[in-house]
N, C-alpha and C positions, 0 to 999 in steps of 0.2 A: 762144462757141466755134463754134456751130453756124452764126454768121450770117459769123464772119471764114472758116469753109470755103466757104459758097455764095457770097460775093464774088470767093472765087477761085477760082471753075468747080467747088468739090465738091461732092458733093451731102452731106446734115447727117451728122451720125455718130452713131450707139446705141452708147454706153457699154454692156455687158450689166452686169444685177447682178453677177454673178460676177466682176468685175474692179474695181466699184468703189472697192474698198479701194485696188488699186495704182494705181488711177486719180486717189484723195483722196492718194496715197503721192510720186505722181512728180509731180502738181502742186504739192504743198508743195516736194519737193527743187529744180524746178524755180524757185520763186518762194524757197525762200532761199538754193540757191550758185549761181540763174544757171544750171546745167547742167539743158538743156530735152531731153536724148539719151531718156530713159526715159521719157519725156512724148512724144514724138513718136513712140519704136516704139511705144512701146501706141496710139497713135491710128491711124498705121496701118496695125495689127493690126485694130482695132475699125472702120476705115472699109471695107477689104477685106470685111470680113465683114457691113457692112451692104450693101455693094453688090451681095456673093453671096443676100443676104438678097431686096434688092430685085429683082435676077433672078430670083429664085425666083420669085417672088410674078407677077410680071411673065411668066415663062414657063408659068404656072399651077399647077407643081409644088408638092408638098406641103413644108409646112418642118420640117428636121430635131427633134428636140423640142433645149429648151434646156437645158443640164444643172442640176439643182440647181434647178430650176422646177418646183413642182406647181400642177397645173390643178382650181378648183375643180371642183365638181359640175357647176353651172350653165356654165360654160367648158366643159366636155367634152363634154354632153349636145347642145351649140350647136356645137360641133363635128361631133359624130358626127350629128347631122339633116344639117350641110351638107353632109358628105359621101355621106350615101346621097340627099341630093338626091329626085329621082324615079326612079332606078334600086332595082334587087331586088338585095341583095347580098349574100355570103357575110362569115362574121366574118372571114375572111382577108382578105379586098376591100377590107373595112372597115380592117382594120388596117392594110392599104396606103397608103390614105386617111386616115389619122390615125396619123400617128407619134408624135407628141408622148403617146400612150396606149397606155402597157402593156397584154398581151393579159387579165391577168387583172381589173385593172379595166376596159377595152372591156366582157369577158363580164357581169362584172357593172351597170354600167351600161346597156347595151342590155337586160339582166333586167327592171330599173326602169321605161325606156322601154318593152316591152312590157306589164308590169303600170300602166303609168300610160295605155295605150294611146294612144301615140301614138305606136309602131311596131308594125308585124303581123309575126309567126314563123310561117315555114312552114317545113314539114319535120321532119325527127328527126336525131340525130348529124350526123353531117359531111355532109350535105346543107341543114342550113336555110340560111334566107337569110330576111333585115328588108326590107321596107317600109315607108316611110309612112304611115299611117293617112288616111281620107278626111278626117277633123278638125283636121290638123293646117297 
Protein backbone atom coordinates (compact mmCIF):
# COMPACT_ATOMS: atom_id res chain seq x y z
CA UNK A 1 0.00 0.00 0.00
CA UNK A 2 2.69 2.19 1.29
CA UNK A 3 4.77 1.89 -1.90
CA UNK A 4 1.50 2.40 -4.53
CA UNK A 5 1.00 5.97 -2.18
CA UNK A 6 4.87 6.99 -2.76
CA UNK A 7 4.50 6.26 -6.65
CA UNK A 8 1.99 8.56 -6.52
CA UNK A 9 3.57 11.56 -4.89
CA UNK A 10 2.26 10.51 -1.15
CA UNK A 11 4.18 10.25 1.33
CA UNK A 12 3.65 6.31 3.22
CA UNK A 13 0.58 6.09 5.71
CA UNK A 14 0.70 4.93 9.74
CA UNK A 15 -2.33 2.87 10.14
CA UNK A 16 -2.44 3.69 14.16
CA UNK A 17 -3.26 0.49 16.32
CA UNK A 18 -6.41 1.99 17.28
CA UNK A 19 -7.99 1.64 13.76
CA UNK A 20 -6.56 -1.48 12.74
CA UNK A 21 -9.48 -3.49 13.24
CA UNK A 22 -11.56 -1.28 10.67
CA UNK A 23 -8.75 -0.96 8.76
CA UNK A 24 -8.53 -5.41 8.48
CA UNK A 25 -12.78 -4.56 8.28
CA UNK A 26 -12.93 -2.27 5.17
CA UNK A 27 -10.20 -4.08 3.38
CA UNK A 28 -11.95 -7.31 3.40
CA UNK A 29 -15.43 -5.38 2.37
CA UNK A 30 -13.31 -3.73 0.03
CA UNK A 31 -11.75 -7.16 -1.58
CA UNK A 32 -15.19 -9.00 -1.40
CA UNK A 33 -18.08 -6.42 -2.87
CA UNK A 34 -15.63 -4.35 -4.78
CA UNK A 35 -16.80 -1.39 -2.66
CA UNK A 36 -13.29 0.33 -1.96
CA UNK A 37 -15.42 3.84 -0.28
CA UNK A 38 -14.65 2.78 3.45
CA UNK A 39 -11.12 1.84 2.56
CA UNK A 40 -10.24 4.97 1.04
CA UNK A 41 -11.88 7.28 3.96
CA UNK A 42 -10.14 5.53 6.50
CA UNK A 43 -6.81 6.08 4.51
CA UNK A 44 -7.33 9.31 4.33
CA UNK A 45 -8.20 9.90 7.52
CA UNK A 46 -4.88 7.99 8.50
CA UNK A 47 -2.58 9.65 5.83
CA UNK A 48 -3.82 13.38 7.05
CA UNK A 49 -2.81 12.42 10.29
CA UNK A 50 0.42 11.09 9.48
CA UNK A 51 1.28 14.01 7.62
CA UNK A 52 0.07 16.25 10.66
CA UNK A 53 2.37 13.66 12.44
CA UNK A 54 5.19 14.34 10.23
CA UNK A 55 4.86 18.14 10.60
CA UNK A 56 5.02 17.81 13.96
CA UNK A 57 8.19 16.18 14.16
CA UNK A 58 9.40 18.35 11.32
CA UNK A 59 8.40 21.75 13.20
CA UNK A 60 10.03 20.38 16.38
CA UNK A 61 6.91 20.35 18.43
CA UNK A 62 6.09 17.86 20.72
CA UNK A 63 3.57 14.97 19.73
CA UNK A 64 0.08 14.67 21.05
CA UNK A 65 0.14 11.23 23.27
CA UNK A 66 -1.71 8.46 21.18
CA UNK A 67 -4.77 7.24 22.78
CA UNK A 68 -5.08 3.80 24.00
CA UNK A 69 -0.90 3.69 24.01
CA UNK A 70 0.95 3.06 27.14
CA UNK A 71 4.67 3.89 27.26
CA UNK A 72 6.87 1.56 28.76
CA UNK A 73 9.16 2.53 31.66
CA UNK A 74 12.21 2.51 29.58
CA UNK A 75 10.16 4.65 26.82
CA UNK A 76 9.33 7.22 29.14
CA UNK A 77 12.44 7.58 31.12
CA UNK A 78 14.17 8.14 27.40
CA UNK A 79 11.78 10.46 26.90
CA UNK A 80 11.79 12.53 29.91
CA UNK A 81 16.02 12.71 29.65
CA UNK A 82 15.36 14.15 26.06
CA UNK A 83 13.36 16.50 27.12
CA UNK A 84 15.23 18.12 29.94
CA UNK A 85 17.99 17.84 27.40
CA UNK A 86 20.66 20.29 29.17
CA UNK A 87 18.23 22.65 30.53
CA UNK A 88 16.95 23.04 34.56
CA UNK A 89 13.38 22.41 34.43
CA UNK A 90 10.25 22.53 36.42
CA UNK A 91 7.76 19.47 36.46
CA UNK A 92 5.40 21.62 34.67
CA UNK A 93 8.07 22.40 31.73
CA UNK A 94 8.52 18.93 31.81
CA UNK A 95 5.19 18.06 31.18
CA UNK A 96 4.88 20.46 28.51
CA UNK A 97 7.74 18.45 26.96
CA UNK A 98 6.25 15.20 27.21
CA UNK A 99 2.59 14.87 26.64
CA UNK A 100 2.33 11.49 25.93
CA UNK A 101 2.86 11.23 30.19
CA UNK A 102 0.50 11.75 32.58
CA UNK A 103 1.49 14.15 35.50
CA UNK A 104 1.24 11.51 38.11
CA UNK A 105 3.28 9.01 36.53
CA UNK A 106 5.96 12.21 35.07
CA UNK A 107 6.07 12.68 39.22
CA UNK A 108 6.75 9.50 39.74
CA UNK A 109 9.17 8.44 37.28
CA UNK A 110 11.53 11.48 37.58
CA UNK A 111 11.43 10.10 41.70
CA UNK A 112 13.20 6.99 40.20
CA UNK A 113 15.35 9.01 37.92
CA UNK A 114 16.51 11.06 40.93
CA UNK A 115 17.04 7.94 43.20
CA UNK A 116 18.82 6.29 40.34
CA UNK A 117 20.79 9.59 40.01
CA UNK A 118 20.89 10.40 36.90
CA UNK A 119 18.73 13.53 37.45
CA UNK A 120 19.63 16.13 40.26
CA UNK A 121 16.26 18.02 42.45
CA UNK A 122 16.68 21.19 43.62
CA UNK A 123 14.41 23.01 45.45
CA UNK A 124 11.19 22.19 47.64
CA UNK A 125 7.24 22.30 46.70
CA UNK A 126 6.58 24.26 43.73
CA UNK A 127 9.95 25.63 43.15
CA UNK A 128 12.08 22.37 42.26
CA UNK A 129 13.34 21.80 39.11
CA UNK A 130 15.62 18.41 37.50
CA UNK A 131 18.71 18.42 35.95
CA UNK A 132 20.91 16.16 34.49
CA UNK A 133 23.45 14.43 36.37
CA UNK A 134 27.29 14.90 35.41
CA UNK A 135 27.18 10.89 34.62
CA UNK A 136 24.70 10.82 32.46
Amino acid sequence: MNLLLMQAGYPPCVVRNTKRREYLQSLERADTTGSTDAFVRLLAGELIQTEETMLRVLEGKPLPPIPGEKLHREARRELILKAIGTDTLSIGQIADRVLRIKRPTLKNDLRLLVRARTLRKKGIGKGVTYTRSEKT
